[in-house]
Biotite code that builds the C-alpha atoms (Angstrom):
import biotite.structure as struc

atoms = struc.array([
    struc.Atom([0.000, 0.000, 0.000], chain_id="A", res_id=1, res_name="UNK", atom_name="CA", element="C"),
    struc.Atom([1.049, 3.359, -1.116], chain_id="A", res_id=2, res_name="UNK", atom_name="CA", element="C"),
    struc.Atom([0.369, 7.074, 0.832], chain_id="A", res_id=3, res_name="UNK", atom_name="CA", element="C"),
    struc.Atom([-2.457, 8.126, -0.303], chain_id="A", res_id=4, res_name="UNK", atom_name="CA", element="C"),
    struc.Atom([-4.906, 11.091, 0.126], chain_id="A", res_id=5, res_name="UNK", atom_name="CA", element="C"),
    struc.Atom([-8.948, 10.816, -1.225], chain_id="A", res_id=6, res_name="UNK", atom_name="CA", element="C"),
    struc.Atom([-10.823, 13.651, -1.599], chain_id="A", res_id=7, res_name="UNK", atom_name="CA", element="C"),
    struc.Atom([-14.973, 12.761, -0.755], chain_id="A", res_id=8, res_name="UNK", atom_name="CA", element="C"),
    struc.Atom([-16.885, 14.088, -3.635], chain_id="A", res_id=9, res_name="UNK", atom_name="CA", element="C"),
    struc.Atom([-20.399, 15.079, -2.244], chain_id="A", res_id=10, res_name="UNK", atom_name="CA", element="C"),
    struc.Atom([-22.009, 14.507, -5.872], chain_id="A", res_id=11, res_name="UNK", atom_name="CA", element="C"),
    struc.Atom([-21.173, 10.668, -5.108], chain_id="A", res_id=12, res_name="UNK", atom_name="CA", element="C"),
    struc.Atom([-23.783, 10.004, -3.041], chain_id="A", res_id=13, res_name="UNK", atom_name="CA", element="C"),
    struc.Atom([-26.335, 7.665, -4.128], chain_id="A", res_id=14, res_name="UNK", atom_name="CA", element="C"),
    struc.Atom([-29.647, 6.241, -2.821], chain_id="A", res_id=15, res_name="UNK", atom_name="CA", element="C"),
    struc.Atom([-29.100, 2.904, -1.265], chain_id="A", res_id=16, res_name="UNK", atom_name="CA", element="C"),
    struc.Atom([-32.017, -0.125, -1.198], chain_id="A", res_id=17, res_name="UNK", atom_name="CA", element="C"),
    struc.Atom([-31.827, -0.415, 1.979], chain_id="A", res_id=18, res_name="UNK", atom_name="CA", element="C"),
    struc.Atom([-33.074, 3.245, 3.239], chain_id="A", res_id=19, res_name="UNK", atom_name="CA", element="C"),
    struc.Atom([-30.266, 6.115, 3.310], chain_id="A", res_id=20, res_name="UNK", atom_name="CA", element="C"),
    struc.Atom([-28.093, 7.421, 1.180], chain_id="A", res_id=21, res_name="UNK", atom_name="CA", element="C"),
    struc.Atom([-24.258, 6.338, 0.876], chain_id="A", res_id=22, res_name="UNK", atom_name="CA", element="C"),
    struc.Atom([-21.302, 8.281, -0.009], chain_id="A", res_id=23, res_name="UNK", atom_name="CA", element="C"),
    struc.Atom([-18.207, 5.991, -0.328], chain_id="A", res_id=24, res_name="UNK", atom_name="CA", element="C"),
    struc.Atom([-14.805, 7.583, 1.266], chain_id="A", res_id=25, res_name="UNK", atom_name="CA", element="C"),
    struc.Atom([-12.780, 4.497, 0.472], chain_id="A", res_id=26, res_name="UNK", atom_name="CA", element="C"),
    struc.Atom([-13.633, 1.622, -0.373], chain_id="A", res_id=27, res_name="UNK", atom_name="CA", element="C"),
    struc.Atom([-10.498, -0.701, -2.483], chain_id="A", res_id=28, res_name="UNK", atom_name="CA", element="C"),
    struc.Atom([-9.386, -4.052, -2.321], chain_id="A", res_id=29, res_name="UNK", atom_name="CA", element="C"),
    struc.Atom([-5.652, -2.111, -2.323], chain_id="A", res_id=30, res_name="UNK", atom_name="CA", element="C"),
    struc.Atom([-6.802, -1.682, 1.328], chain_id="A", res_id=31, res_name="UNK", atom_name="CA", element="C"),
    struc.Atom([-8.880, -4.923, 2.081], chain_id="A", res_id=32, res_name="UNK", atom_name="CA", element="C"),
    struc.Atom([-8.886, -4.116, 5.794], chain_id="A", res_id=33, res_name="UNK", atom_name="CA", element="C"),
    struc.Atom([-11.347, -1.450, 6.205], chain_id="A", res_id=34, res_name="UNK", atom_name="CA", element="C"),
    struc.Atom([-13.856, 0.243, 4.511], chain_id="A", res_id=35, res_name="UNK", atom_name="CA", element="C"),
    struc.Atom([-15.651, 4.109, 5.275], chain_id="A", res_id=36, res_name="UNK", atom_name="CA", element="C"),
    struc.Atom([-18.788, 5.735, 3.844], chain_id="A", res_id=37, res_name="UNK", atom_name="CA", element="C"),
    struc.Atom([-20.807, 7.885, 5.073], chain_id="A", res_id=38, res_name="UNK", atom_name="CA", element="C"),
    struc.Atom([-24.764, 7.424, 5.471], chain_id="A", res_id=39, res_name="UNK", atom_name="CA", element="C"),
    struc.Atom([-27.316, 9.947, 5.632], chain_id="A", res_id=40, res_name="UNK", atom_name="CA", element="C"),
    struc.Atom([-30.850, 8.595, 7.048], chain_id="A", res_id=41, res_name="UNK", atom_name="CA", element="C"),
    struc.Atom([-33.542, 11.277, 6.117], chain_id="A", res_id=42, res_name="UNK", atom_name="CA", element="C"),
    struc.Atom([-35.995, 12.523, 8.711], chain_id="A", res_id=43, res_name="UNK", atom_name="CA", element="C"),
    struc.Atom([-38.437, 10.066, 9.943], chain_id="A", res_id=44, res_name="UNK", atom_name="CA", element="C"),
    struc.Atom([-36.835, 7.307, 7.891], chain_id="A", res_id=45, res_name="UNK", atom_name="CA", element="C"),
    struc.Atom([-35.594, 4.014, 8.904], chain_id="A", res_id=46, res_name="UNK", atom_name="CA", element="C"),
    struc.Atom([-33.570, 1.478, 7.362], chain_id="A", res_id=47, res_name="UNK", atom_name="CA", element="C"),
    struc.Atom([-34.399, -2.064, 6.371], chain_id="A", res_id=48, res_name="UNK", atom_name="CA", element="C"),
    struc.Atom([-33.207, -4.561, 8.462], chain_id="A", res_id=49, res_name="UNK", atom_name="CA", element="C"),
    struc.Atom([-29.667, -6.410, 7.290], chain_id="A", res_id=50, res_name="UNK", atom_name="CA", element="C"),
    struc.Atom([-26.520, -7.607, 8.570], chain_id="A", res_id=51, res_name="UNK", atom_name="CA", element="C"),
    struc.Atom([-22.899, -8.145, 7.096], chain_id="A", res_id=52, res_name="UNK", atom_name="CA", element="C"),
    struc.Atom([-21.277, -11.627, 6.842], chain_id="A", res_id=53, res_name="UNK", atom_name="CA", element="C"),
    struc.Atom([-18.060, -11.906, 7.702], chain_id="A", res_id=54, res_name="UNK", atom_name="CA", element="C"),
    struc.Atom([-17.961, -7.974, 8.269], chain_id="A", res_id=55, res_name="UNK", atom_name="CA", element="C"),
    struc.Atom([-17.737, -5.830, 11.703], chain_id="A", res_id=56, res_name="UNK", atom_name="CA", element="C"),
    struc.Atom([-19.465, -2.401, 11.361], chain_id="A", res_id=57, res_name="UNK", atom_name="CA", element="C"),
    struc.Atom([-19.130, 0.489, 13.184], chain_id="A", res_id=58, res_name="UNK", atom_name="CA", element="C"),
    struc.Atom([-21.112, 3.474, 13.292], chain_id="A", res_id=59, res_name="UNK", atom_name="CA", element="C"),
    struc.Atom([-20.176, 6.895, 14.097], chain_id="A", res_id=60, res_name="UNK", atom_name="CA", element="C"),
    struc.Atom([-22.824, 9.357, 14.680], chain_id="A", res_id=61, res_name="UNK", atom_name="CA", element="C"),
    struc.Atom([-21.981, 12.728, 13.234], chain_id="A", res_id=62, res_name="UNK", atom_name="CA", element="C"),
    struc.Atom([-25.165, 14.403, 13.384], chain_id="A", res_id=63, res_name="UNK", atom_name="CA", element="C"),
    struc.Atom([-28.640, 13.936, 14.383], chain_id="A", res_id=64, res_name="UNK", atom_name="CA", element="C"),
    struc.Atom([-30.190, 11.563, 16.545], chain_id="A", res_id=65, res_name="UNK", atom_name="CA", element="C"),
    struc.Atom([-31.466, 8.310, 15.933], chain_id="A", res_id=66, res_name="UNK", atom_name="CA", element="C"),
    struc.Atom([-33.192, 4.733, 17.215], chain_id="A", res_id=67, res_name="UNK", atom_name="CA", element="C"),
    struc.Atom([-30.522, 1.877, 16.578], chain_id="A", res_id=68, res_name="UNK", atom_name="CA", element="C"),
    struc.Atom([-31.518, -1.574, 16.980], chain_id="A", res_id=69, res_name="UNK", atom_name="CA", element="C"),
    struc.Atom([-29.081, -4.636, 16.642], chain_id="A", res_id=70, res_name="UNK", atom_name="CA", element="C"),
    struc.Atom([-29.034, -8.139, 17.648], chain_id="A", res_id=71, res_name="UNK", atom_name="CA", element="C"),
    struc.Atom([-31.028, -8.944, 20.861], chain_id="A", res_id=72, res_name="UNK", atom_name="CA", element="C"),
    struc.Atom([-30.049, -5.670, 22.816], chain_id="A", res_id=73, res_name="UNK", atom_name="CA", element="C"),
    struc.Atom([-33.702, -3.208, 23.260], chain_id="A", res_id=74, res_name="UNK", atom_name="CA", element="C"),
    struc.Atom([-33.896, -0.326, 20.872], chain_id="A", res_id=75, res_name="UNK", atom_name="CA", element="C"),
    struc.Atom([-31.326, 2.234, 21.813], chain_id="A", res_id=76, res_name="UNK", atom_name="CA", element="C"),
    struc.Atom([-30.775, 5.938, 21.576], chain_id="A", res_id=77, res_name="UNK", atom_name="CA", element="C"),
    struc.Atom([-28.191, 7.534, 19.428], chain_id="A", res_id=78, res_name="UNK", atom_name="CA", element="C"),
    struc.Atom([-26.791, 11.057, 18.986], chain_id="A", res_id=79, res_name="UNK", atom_name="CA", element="C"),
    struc.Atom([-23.732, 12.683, 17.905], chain_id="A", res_id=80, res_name="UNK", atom_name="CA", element="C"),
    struc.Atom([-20.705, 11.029, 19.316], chain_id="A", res_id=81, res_name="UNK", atom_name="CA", element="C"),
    struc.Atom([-21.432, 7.645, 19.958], chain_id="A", res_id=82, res_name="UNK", atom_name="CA", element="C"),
    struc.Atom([-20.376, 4.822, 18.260], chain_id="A", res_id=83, res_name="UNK", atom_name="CA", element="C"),
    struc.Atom([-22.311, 1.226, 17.685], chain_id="A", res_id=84, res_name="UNK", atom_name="CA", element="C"),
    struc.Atom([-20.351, -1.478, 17.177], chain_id="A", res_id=85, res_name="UNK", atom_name="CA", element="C"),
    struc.Atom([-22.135, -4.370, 15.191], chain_id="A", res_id=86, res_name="UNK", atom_name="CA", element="C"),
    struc.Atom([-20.535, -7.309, 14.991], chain_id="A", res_id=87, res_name="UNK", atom_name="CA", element="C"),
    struc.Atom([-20.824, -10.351, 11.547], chain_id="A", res_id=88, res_name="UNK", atom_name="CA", element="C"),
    struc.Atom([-24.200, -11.586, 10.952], chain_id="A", res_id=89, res_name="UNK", atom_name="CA", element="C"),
    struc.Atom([-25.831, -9.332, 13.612], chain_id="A", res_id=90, res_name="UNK", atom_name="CA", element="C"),
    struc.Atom([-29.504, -7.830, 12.313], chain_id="A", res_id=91, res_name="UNK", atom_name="CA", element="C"),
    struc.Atom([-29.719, -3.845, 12.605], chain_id="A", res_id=92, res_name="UNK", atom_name="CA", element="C"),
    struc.Atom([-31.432, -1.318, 11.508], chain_id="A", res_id=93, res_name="UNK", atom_name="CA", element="C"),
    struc.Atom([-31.302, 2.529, 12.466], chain_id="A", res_id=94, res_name="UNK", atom_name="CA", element="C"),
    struc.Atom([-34.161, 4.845, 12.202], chain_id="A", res_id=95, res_name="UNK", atom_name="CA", element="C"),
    struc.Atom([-34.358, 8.737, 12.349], chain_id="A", res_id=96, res_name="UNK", atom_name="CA", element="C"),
    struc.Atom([-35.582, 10.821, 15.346], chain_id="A", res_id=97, res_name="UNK", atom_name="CA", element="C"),
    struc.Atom([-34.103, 13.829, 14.946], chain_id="A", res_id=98, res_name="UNK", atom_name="CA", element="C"),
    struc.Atom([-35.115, 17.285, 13.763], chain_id="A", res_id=99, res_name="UNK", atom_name="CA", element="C"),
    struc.Atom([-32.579, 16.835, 10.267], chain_id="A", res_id=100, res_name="UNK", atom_name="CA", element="C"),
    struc.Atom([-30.442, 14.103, 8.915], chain_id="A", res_id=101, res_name="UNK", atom_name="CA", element="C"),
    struc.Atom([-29.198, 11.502, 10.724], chain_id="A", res_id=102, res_name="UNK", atom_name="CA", element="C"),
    struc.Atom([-25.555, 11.120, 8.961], chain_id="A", res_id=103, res_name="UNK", atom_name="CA", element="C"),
    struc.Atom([-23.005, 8.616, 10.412], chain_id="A", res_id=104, res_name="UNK", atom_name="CA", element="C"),
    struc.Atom([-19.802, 7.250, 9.380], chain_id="A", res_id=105, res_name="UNK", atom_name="CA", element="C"),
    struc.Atom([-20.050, 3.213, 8.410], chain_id="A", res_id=106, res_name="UNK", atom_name="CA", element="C"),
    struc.Atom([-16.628, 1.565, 9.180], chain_id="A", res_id=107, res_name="UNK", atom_name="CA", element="C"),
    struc.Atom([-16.453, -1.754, 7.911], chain_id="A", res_id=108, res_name="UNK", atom_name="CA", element="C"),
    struc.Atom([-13.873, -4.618, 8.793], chain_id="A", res_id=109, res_name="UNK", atom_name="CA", element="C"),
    struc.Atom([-12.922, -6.023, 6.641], chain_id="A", res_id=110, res_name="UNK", atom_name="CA", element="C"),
    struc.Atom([-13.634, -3.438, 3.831], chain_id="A", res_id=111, res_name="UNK", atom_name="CA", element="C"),
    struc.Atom([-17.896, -3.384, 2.398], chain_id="A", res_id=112, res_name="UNK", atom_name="CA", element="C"),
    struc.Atom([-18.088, -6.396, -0.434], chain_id="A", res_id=113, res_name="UNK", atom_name="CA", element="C"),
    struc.Atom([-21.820, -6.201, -1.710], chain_id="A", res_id=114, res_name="UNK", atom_name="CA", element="C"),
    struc.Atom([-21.721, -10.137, -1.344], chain_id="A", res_id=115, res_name="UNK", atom_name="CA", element="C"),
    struc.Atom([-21.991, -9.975, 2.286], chain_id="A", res_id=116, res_name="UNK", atom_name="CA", element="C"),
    struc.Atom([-25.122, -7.920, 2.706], chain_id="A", res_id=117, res_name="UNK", atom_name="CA", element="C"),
    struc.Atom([-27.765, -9.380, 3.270], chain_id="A", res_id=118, res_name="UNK", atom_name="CA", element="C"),
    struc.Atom([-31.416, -8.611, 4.684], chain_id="A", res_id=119, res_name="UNK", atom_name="CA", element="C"),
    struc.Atom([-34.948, -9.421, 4.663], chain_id="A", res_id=120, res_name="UNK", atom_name="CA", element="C"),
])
C-alpha cells in the first residue's frame, strides 16, 4: 500500500435499497482491511433490516439523533458522538428521530463487499 490522500466528492452520493443514502470515502481491495462511507438517514426514515457476513461495522454518529436496533439488545438511543459497534451476521437497523439528517460514518472490517449484505 502506497500514501495516499482521497478527496470525498459530495455529488457521489447515491440512494441505497436499503433506506439512506451512501457516499463511499474508500472503499479498495488495495486496502482490504477497512472500509468508510458515510450514510445519511432522512428525517423520519428508517432502514431495512440487514446484517454483514463476515464484516464488523461500526457506526459513528456525526449528526442527528437516531433509534438503533441490533441483535437482541432493546432499541437504543443515538446522537452525535457515539459509536455502535455491530458485529458479523448481527440484524440492525437505524431509524431517524431527529429534527434533520441523521448522517453517520459506516466503518467496515474487513472493507464493504456487496456479497456480504444481506437482509430481509
Amino acid at each position: 500500500m502506497q500514501p495516499l490522500i482521497i478527496s470525498a466528492n459530495p455529488n457521489n452520493e447515491y440512494y441505497f435499497h436499503e433506506g439512506c443514502h451512501i457516499l463511499e470515502l474508500s472503499n479498495s481491495p488495495a486496502d482490504g482491511g477497512i472500509s468508510i462511507a458515510r450514510a445519511r438517514v432522512e428525517l423520519g426514515q428508517t432502514t431495512r433490516w440487514h446484517w454483514l457476513l463476515h464484516t464488523t461495522e461500526r457506526y459513528v454518529i456525526l449528526e442527528g439523533r437516531g433509534m438503533v436496533e441490533i441483535g437482541a439488545l432493546e432499541p437504543q438511543a443515538v446522537q452525535a458522538g457515539d459509536v455502535v459497534i455491530i458485529p458479523p451476521h448481527c440484524r440492525q437497523r437505524i431509524r431517524n428521530t431527529g429534527e434533520g439528517d441523521l448522517i453517520f460514518l459506516a466503518i467496515c472490517s474487513p472493507r464493504f463487499r456487496a456479497e456480504n449484505y444481506c437482509s430481509d
